[in-house]
C-alpha positions as CSV (number, residue, x, y, z in Angstrom):
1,X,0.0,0.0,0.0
2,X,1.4,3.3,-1.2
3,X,1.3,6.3,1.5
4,X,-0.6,9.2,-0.2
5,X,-0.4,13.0,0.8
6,X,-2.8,15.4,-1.6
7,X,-2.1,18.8,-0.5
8,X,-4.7,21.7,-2.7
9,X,-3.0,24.8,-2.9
10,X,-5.2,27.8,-3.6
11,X,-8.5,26.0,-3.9
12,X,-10.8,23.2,-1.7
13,X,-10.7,19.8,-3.2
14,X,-13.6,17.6,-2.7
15,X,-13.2,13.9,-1.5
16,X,-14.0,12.8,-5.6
17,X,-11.0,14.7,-6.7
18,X,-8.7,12.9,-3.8
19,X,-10.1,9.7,-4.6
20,X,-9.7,9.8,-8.2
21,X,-6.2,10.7,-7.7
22,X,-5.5,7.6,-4.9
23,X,-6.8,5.5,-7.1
24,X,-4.7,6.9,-9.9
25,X,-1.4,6.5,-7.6
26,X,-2.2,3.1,-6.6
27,X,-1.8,1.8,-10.0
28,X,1.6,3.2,-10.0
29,X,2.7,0.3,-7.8
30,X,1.9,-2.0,-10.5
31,X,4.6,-0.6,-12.3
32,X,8.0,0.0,-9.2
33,X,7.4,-2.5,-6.4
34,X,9.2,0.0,-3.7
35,X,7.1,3.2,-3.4
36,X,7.6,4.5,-0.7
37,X,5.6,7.6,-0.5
38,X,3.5,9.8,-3.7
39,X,2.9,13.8,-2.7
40,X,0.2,15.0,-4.6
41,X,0.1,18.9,-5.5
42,X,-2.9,20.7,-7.1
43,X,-2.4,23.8,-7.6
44,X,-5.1,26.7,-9.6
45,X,-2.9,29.2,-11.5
46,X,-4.1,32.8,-12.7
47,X,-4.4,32.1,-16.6
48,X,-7.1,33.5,-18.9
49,X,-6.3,30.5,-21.7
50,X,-8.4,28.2,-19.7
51,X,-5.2,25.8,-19.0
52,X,-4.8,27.1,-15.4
53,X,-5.0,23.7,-13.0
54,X,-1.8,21.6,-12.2
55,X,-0.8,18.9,-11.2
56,X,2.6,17.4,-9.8
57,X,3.3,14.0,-8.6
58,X,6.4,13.3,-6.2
59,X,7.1,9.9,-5.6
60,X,9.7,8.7,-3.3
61,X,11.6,5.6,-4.3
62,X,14.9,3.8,-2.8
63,X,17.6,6.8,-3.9
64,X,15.8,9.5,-5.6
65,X,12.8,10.8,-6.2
66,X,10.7,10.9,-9.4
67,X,9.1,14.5,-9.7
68,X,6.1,15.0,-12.8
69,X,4.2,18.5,-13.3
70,X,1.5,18.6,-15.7
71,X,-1.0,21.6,-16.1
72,X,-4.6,21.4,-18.3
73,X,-7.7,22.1,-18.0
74,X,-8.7,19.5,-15.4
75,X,-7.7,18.5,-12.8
76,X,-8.5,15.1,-13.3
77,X,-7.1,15.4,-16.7
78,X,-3.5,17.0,-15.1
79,X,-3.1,14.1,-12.8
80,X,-4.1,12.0,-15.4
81,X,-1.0,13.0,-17.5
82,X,1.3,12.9,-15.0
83,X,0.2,9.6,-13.5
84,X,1.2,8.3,-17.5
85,X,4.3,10.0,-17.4
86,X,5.8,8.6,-14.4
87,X,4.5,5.2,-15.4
88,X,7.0,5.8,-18.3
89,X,9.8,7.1,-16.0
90,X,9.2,4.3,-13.0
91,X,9.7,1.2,-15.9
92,X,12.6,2.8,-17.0
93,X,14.1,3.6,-13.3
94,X,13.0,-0.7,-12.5
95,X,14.7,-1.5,-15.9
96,X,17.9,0.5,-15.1
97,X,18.0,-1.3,-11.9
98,X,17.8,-4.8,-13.1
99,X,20.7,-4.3,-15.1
């Protein structure tokens, strides 16, 4: 079981947004055996192009740290996109270590 911290910055989120993104995060084990922790930051930026809510992922694995920021229109779509991205960066990292 992953530890998960979501932390909103500039807005409320409601308990659908934090579940959607645990459930999001918990995939991510599938994919790196030895998470240790994910941080979870959603931020709302000042932007008049409508692309204003962020996302970023921190996940703590043995040695480092994997960081992800992704911004859209969602934030269900920004977590989303980062949750794909570090799937791509976590195989890599479990590849790198098997060799």
């Amino acid at each position: 079981m992953v530890t998960m911290h979501f932390r909103a910055v500039n807005f409320k989120a409601g308990m659908r947004l934090k579940e959607y993104a645990k459930k999001r995060i918990e995939k991510l084990s599938l994919f790196h055996k030895q998470i240790f922790e994910v941080f979870i930051f959603a931020k709302v930026e000042n932007s008049s192009d409508g692309f204003n809510k962020w996302a970023e992922l921190k996940i703590e694995i043995p040695g480092d740290y994997v960081v992800v920021k992704k911004i859209s229109r969602s934030f269900e779509e920004s977590i989303h996109n980062a949750a794909e991205s570090a799937v791509r960066i976590l195989k890599k990292r479990k590849g790198k270590e098997r060799s």
